[in-house]
C-alpha positions in Angstrom: 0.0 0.0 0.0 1.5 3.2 -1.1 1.3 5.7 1.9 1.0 8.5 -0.5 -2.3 7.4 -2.1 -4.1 6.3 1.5 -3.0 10.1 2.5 -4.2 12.1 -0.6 -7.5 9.9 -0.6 -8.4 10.4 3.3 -7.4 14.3 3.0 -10.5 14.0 0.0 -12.5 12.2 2.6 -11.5 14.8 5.1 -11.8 18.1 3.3 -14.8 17.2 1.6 -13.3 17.0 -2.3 -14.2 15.6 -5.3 -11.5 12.3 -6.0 -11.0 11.1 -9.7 -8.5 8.3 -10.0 -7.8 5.4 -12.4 -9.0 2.5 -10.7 -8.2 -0.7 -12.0 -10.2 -3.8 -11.5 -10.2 -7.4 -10.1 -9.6 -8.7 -14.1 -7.3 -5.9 -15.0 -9.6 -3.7 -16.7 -8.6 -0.1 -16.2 -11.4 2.8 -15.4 -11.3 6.7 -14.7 -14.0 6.8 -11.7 -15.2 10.3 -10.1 -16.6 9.8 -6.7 -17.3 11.7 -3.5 -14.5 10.2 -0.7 -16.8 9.6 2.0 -14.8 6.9 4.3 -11.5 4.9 4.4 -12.0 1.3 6.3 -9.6 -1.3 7.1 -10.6 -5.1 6.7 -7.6 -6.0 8.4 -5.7 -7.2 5.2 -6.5 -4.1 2.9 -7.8 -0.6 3.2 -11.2 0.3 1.0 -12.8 3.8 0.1 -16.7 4.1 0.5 -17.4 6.6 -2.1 -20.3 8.0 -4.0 -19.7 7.1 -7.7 -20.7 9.9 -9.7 -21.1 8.5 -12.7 -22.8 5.5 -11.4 -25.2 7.6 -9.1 -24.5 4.9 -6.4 -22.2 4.1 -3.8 -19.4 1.9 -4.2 -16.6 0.3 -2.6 -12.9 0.9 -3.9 -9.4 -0.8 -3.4 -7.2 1.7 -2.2 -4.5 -0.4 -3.4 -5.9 -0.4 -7.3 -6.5 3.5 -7.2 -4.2 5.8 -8.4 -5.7 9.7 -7.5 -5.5 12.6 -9.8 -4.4 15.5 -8.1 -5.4 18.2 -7.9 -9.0 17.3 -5.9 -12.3 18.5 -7.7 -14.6 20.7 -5.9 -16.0 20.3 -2.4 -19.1 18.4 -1.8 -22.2 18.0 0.6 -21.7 15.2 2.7 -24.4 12.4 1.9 -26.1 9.9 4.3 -23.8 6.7 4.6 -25.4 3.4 3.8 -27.0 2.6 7.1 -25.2 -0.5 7.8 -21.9 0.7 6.6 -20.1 -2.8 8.0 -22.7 -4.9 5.9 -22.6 -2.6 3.1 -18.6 -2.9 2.9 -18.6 -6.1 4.0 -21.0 -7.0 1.1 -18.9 -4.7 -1.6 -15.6 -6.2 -0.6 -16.8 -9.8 -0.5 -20.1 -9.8 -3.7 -20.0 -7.1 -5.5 -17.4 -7.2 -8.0 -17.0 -10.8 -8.6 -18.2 -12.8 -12.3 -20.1 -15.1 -9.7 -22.5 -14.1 -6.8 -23.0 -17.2 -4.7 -26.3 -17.5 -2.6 -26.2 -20.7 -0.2 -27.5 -21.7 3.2 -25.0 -23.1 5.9 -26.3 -25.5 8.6 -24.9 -23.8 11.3 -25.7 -21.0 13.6 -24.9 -17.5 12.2 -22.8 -16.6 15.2 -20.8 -20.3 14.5 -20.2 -19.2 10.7 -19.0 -15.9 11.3 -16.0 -17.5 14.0 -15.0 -19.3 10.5 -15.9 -16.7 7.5 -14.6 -13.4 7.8 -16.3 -10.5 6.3 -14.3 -10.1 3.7 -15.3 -13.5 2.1 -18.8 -13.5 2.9 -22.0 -11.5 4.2 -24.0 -13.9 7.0 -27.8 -13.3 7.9 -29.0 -15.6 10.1 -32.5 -17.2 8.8 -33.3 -18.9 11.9 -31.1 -20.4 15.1 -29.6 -23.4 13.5 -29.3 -21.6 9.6 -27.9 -18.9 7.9 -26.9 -17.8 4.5 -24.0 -16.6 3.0 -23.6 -14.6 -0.2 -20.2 -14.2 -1.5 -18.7 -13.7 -4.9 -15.5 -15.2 -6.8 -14.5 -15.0 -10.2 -13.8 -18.9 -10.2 -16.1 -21.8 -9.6 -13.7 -24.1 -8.1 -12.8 -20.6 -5.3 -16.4 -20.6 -4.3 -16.7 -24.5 -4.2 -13.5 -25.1 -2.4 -14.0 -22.3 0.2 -17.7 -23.7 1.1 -16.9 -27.0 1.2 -13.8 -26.1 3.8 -15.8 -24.6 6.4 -17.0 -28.1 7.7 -20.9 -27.4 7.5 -23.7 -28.7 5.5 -24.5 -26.4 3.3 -27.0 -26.3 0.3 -26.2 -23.8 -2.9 -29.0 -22.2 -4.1 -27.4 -20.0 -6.3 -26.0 -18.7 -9.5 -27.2 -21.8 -11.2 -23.8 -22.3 -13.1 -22.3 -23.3 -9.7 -25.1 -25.8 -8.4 -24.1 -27.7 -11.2 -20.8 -27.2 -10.8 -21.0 -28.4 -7.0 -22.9 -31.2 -8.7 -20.4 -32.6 -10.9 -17.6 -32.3 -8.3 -19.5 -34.0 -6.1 -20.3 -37.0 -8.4 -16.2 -36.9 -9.4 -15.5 -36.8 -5.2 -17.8 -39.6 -4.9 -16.4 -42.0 -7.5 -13.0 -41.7 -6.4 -13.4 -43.8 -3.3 -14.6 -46.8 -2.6 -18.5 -47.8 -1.3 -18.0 -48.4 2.4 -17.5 -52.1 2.9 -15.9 -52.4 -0.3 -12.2 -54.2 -0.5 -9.7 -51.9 -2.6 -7.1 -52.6 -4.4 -3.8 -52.9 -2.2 -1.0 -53.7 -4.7 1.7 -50.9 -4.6 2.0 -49.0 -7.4 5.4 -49.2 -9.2 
C-alpha cells in the first residue's frame, strides 16, 4: 500500500473533495471513476474507500490499493447519508459485489458459529433462523467458491447462480467415484 495514495484519498475524505483516480479492476480492466470520498476502512488485510460514484449515481466500494488519484482534488461536496449499515454494506462490496459469480447458499450452522469461521471479507452472513444462515459471496472462479464452502465443515445447500449448483454437482459425483463404497475391499498392490 502506497502511503501517498491512502493520505491524498483520506485528506478527500477529510476536506470534503471531489477524488477522480484510475482504478483498475479485479480482471485488470482499467477505469477513470469520479466519486465523493466519504470513508476509508480497514478489513484488516487491505484498506477500501466508501465513495459516491458519480457517474454510477450509487455508492461503491474501492481498493485503495488499485487507485491511483489525480491531483489536484475536484470541488468540495455536501456530505451524503452513509449506507446505514456501513459494515454490511462494505462487508458485502468487498466480498459480492465485483465478482463474475454471486453465490447465494444456506449453511447448517448458527450464524454466530459461521462468522467464528468466514470473515467478512469473504462473505456477508444473515442468520435465517437459530440453527441456519446464509452466506452470499462472490468469486471469479467456480472451483474458489466450491472449495471455500466445502472447507468450512458445514452442511451447506447452494442455491445459487445456477452455473455453480451444477458445478458443485459434478464435483460431487467426481469426489464420490474416487473412493470406494463403504465395505468395499480396494485394491492394495503398490504402485510401481
Amino acid at each position: 500500500m502506497d502511503p501517498d495514495v491512502l493520505l491524498a484519498v483520506a485528506h478527500a475524505c477529510r476536506a470534503h473533495e471531489q477524488l477522480r483516480f484510475d482504478y483498475g479492476s479485479h480482471d485488470g480492466t482499467a477505469t477513470v471513476r469520479r466519486t465523493e470520498p466519504h470513508r476509508l476502512v480497514h478489513t484488516g488485510r487491505r484498506w477500501y474507500l466508501v465513495a459516491w460514484d458519480l457517474d454510477r449515481d450509487d455508492w461503491r466500494t474501492f481498493r485503495v490499493d488499485r487507485l491511483h488519484p489525480r491531483i489536484p482534488t475536484g470541488p468540495r461536496f455536501t456530505p451524503r447519508e452513509l449506507p446505514a449499515d456501513l459494515p454490511r454494506f462494505t462487508a458485502h462490496g468487498i466480498s459480492t459485489g465485483a465478482y463474475r459469480y454471486r453465490a447465494r447458499l444456506t449453511l447448517h450452522a448458527p450464524v454466530r458459529v459461521a462468522a467464528d469461521r468466514i470473515p467478512p471479507t469473504i462473505g456477508v452472513l444473515t442468520a435465517l433462523d437459530e440453527h441456519t444462515c446464509e452466506l452470499r459471496a462472490g468469486s471469479n472462479s467456480l472451483d474458489e467458491l466450491t472449495l471455500y464452502v466445502g472447507l468450512f465443515g458445514f452442511a451447506f445447500q447452494v442455491h445459487e447462480p445456477p452455473e455453480l449448483v451444477e458445478h458443485v454437482r459434478v464435483l460431487a459425483a467426481r469426489l464420490g467415484g474416487a473412493v470406494p463404497a463403504a465395505g468395499q475391499v480396494t485394491d492394495t498392490t503398490p504402485l510401481s
